[in-house]
C-alpha positions in Angstrom: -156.5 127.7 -4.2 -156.3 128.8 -0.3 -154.2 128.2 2.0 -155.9 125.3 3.8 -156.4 123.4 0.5 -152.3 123.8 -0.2 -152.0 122.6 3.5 -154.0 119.2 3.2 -153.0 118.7 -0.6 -149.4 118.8 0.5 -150.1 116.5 3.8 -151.7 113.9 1.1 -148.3 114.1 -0.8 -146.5 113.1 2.3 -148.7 110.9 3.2 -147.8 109.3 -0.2 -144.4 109.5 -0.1 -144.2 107.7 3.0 -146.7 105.1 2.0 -144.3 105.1 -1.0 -141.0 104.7 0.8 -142.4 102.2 3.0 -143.2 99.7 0.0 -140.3 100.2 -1.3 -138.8 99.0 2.0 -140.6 96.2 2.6 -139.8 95.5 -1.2 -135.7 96.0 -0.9 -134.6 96.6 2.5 -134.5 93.0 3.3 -132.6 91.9 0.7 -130.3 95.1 1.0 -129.6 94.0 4.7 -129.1 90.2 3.7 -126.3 91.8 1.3 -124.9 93.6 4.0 -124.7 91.0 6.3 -123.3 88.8 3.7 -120.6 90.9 3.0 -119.7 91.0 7.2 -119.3 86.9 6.6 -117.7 86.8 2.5 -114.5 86.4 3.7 -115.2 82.6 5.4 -117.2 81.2 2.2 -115.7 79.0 0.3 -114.1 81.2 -2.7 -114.8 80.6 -6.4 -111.5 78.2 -6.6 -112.8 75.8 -3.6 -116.2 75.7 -5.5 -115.3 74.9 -8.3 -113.1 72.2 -6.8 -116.2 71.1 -5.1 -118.6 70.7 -8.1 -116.2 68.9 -9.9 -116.1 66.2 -6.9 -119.7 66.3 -7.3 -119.8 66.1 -11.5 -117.1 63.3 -11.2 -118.7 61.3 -8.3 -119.6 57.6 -8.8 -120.1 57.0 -5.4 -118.7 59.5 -2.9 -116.9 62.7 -3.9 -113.3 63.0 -2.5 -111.6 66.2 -2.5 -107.7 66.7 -2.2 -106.6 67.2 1.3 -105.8 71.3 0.2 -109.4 71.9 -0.4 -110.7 70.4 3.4 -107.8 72.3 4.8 -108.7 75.4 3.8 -112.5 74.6 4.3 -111.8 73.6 8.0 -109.5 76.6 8.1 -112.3 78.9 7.5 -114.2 77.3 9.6 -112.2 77.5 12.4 -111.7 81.5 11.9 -115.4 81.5 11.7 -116.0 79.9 15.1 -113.1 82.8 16.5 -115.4 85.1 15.7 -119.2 84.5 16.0 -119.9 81.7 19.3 -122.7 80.4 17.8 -121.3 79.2 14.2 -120.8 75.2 13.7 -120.9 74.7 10.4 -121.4 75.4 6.7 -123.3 74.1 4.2 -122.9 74.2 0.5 -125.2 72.4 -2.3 -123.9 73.1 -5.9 -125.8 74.7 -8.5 -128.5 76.3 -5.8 -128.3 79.5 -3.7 -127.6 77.5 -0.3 -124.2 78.6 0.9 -124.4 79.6 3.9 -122.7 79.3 8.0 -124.9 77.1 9.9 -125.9 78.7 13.7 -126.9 77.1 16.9 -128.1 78.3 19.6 -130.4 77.4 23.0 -133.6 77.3 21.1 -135.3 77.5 17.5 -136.5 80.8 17.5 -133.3 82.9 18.3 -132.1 82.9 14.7 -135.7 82.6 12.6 -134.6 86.5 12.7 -131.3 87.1 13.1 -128.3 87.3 11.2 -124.8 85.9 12.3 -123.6 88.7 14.5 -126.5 88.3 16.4 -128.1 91.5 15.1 -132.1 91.6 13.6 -132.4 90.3 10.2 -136.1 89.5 8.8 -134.5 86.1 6.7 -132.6 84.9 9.6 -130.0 82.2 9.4 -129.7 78.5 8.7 -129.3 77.0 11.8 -129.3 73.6 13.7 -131.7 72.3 15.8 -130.9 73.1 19.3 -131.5 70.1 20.2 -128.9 68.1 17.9 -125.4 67.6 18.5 -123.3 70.4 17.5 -120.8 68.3 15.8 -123.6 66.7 13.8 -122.5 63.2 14.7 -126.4 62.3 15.8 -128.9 60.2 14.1 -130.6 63.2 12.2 -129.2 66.6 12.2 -131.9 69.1 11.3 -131.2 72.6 9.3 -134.3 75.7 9.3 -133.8 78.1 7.1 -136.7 80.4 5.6 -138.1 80.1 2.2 -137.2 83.6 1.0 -139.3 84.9 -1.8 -135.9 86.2 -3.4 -134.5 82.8 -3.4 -132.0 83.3 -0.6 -131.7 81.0 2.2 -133.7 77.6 1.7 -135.8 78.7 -0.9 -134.5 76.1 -3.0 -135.7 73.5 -0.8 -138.7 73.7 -3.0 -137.1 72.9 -6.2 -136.3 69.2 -4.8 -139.5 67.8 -5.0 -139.5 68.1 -9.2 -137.9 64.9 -10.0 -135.6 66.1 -12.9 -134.3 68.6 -10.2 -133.2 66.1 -8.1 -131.6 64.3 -10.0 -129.6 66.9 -10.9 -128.8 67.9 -7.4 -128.0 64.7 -5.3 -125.4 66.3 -3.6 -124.3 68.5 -1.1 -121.1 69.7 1.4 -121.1 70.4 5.0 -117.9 71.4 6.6 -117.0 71.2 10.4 -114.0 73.0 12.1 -112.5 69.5 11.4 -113.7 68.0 8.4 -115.5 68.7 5.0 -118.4 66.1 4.3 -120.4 65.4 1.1 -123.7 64.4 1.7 -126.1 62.5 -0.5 -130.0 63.6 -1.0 -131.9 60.3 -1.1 -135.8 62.0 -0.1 -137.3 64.8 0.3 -140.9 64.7 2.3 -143.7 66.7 3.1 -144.8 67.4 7.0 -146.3 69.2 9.1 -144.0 71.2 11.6 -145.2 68.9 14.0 -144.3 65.6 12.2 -142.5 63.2 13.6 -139.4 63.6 11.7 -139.1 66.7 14.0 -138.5 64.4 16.6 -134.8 64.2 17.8 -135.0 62.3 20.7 -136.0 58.9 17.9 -134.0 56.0 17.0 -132.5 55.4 13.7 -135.2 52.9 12.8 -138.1 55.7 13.9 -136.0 58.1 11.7 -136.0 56.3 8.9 -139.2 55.3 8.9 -140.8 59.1 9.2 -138.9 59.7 6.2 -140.0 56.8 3.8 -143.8 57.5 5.0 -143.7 61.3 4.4 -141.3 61.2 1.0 -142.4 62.6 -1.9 -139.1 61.1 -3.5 -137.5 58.5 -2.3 -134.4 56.5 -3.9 -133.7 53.2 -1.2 -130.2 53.7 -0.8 -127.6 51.8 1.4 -127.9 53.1 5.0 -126.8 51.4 8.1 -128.0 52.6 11.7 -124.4 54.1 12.4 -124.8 56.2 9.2 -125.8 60.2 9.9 -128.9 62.5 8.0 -128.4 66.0 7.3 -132.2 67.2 6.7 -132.9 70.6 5.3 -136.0 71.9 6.2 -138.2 75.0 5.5 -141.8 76.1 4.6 -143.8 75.4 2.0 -145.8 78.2 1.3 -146.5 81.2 3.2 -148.7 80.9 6.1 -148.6 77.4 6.0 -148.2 74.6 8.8 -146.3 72.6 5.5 -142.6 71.6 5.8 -140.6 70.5 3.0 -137.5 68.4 4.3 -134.5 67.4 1.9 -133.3 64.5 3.5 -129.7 64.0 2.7 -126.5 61.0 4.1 -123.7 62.6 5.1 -120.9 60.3 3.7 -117.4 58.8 5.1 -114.8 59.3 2.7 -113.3 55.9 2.8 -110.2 56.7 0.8 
């Protein structure tokens, strides 16, 4: 073998190699820096005790959970650290039994945080984060949440799972917690759209709202819901390279204990 057949076979095996390495990144290195960026935020989750306290609220409910004054405390407690630390953070949002626990974001627009990560640095799955332009404190009509439909599951991947009826069931509700107060909320819909539809539209009346959601549900239990009453909607994508939007359309509820 001469030396310029050595030369090229050994450029092929880098060639390979990096070919190689690069799958493999594009494979792992997401979800290794979604770990590492979890790890930055652990600390302002709501631990294992505060779950459990949480599902059993949930597994007990007849009609809203209630939690005992300790458990909001140290919700809103973590909360409040959170804010200390990263501006942008207004919220969290918990649904039992799925992979969505995570800080909800807000910032001037709807693109900022498609991509990044809490501390503000680049991360492919982003964050869950609030339509810029809903109120902060979620006390509008709708409040709307993105979040990516991550292939590994993560962020709202589990969306999805809501329009099987047996899963929703199952899953009717969720928690959001504010710097002041830890909320159930109750999924009564979930719809298909088109990132253009209607229930996109923040600037609509209760009435509007509410009719976007029966017309585009795919499920839809008619519950009890005044026009004071607040929606939490969880939105991501469908598929991949798709216009589609599957929204879990959820009342956040007053605890009237």
């Amino acid at each position: 073998m001469n030396k310029k057949t050595k030369v090229f076979r050994m450029g092929l095996a880098v060639t390979a190699a990096a070919l190689l390495c690069g799958g493999m990144y594009l494979l792992f290195g997401n979800d290794i820096a979604q770990k590492m960026k979890w790890n930055q935020i652990r600390e302002y989750a709501p631990d294992s005790e505060v779950c459990e306290a949480l599902d059993e609220a949930v597994s007990d409910a007849e009609n809203t959970p209630v939690i005992a004054t300790e458990t909001t405390q140290i919700l809103t407690a973590q909360m409040q650290n959170l804010t200390q630390n990263y501006a942008d953070a207004i919220g969290w949002i918990y649904v039992p039994d799925t992979h969505i626990n995570y800080p909800i974001m807000q910032s001037e627009d709807n693109d900022f945080y498609l991509h990044h990560a809490v501390d503000g640095g680049y991360l492919y799955a982003g964050s869950i984060f609030l339509d810029y332009r809903c109120d902060a404190d979620f006390l509008g009509v709708s409040n709307i949440l993105y979040g990516h439909n991550m292939s590994n599951r993560s962020m709202f991947a589990d969306v999805i799972n809501f329009t099987d009826r047996a899963y929703f069931d199952s899953h009717r509700y969720g928690w959001l917690t504010t710097e002041n107060d830890a909320y159930s909320i109750y999924f009564f819909a979930v719809d298909v759209t088109e990132n253009t539809g209607g229930i996109y539209n923040t600037e609509s009346d209760w009435r509007t709202v509410m009719g976007e959601v029966i017309n585009r549900a795919v499920i839809y239990d008619d519950i009890e819901i005044a026009d004071t009453d607040r929606l939490v909607m969880l939105s991501t994508c469908t598929g991949a390279n798709s216009s589609s939007r599957t929204v879990l359309v959820g009342k956040i509820m007053e605890d009237e204990n």
